[in-house]
Residue frames relative to the residue before (quaternion, step in Angstrom):
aa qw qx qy qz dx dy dz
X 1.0000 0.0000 0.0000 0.0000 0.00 0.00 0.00
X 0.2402 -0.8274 0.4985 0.0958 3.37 -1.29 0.70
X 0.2318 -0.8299 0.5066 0.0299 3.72 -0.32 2.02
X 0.2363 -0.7483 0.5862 0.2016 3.22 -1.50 -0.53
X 0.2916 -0.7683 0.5671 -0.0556 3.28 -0.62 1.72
X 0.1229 0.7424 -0.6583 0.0178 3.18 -1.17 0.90
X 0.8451 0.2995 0.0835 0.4349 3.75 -0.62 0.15
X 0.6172 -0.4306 0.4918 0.4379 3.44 1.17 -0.43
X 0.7174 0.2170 -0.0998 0.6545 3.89 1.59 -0.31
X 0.4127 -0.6896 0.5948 -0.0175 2.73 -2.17 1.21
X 0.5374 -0.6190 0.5595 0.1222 3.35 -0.92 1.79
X 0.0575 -0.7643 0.6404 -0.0492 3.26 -0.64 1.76
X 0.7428 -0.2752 0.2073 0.5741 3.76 1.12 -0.27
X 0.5500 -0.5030 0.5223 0.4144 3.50 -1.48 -0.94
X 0.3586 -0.7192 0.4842 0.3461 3.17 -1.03 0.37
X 0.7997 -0.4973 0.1534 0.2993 3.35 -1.40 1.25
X 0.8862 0.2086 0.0506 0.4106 3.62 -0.07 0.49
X 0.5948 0.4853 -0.0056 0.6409 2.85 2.11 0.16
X 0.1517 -0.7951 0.4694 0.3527 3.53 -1.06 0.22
X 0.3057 0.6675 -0.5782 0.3559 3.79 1.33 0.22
X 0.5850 -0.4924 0.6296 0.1374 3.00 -1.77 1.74
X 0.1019 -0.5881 0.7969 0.0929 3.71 -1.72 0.63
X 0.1961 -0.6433 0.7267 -0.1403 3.46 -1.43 1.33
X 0.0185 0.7845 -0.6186 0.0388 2.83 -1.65 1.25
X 0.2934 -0.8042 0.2678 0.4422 3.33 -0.68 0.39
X 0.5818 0.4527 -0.4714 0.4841 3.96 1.17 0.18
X 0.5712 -0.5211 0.6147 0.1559 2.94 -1.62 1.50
X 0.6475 0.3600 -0.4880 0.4615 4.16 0.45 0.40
X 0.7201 0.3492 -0.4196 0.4282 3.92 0.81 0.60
X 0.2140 0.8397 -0.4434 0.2291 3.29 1.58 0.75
X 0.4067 -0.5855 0.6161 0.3349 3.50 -1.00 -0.02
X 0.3409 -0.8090 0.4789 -0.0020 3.49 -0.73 1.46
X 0.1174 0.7777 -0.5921 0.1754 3.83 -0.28 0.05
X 0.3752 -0.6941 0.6131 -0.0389 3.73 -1.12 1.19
X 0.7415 0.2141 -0.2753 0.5732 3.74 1.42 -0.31
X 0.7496 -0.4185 0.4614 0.2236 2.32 -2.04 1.35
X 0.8659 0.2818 -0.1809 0.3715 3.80 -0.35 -1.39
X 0.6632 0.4692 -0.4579 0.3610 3.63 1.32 0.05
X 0.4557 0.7689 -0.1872 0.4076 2.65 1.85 -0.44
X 0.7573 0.1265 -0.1280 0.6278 3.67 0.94 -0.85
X 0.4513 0.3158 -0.6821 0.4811 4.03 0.32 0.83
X 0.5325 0.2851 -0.6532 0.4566 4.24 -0.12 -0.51
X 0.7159 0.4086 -0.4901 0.2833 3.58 -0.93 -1.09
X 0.7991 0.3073 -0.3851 0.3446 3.43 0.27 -0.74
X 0.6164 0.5428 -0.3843 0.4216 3.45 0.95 -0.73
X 0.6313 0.4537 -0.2457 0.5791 4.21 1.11 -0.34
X 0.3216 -0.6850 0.5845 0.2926 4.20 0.64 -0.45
X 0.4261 0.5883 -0.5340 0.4326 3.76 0.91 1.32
X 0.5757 -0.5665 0.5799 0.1065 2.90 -2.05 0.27
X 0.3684 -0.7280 0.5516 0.1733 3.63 -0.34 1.13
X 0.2674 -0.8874 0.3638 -0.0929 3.49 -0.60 1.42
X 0.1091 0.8243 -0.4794 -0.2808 3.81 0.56 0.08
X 0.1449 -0.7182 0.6806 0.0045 3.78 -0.87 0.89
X 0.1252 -0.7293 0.6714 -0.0417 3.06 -1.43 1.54
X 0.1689 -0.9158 0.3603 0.0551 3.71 0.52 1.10
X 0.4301 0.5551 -0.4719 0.5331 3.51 1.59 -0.03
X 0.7376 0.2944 -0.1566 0.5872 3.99 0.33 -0.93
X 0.3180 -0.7008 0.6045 0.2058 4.10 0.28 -0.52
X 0.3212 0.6738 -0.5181 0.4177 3.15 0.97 1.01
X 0.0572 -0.7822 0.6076 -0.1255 3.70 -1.01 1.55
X 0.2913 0.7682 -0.5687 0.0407 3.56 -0.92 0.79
X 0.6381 -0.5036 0.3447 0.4695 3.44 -1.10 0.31
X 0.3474 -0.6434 0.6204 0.2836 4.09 -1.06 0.62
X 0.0633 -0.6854 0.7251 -0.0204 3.19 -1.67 1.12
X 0.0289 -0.7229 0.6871 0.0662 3.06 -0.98 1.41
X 0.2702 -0.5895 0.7215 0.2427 3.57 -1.56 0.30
């Protein structure tokens, strides 16, 4: 799965009715996403870091794409 980190926190969505960003700090209330390209317009459009998270093992690292 592919998160977004920012800061030490993880982009869980927006809050309802609103455009203010909600942050958390466990990477299991992340917003989740499987593409690549939605995956890096949030990051850029927020000033995060595309994440791959493997939540069965808690294994996090930074995504490289070529």
């Amino acid at each position: 799965m592919l998160i977004i980190r920012r800061e030490g926190l993880y982009l869980v969505g927006t809050i309802c009715f609103s455009t203010e960003l909600r942050w958390s700090i466990s990477k299991y209330d992340a917003w989740t996403t499987r593409r690549r390209e939605d995956a890096e317009r949030v990051a850029s459009a927020v000033g995060g870091t595309v994440m791959l998270f493997n939540p069965i093992v808690n294994q996090i690292r930074e995504a490289c794409f070529n």
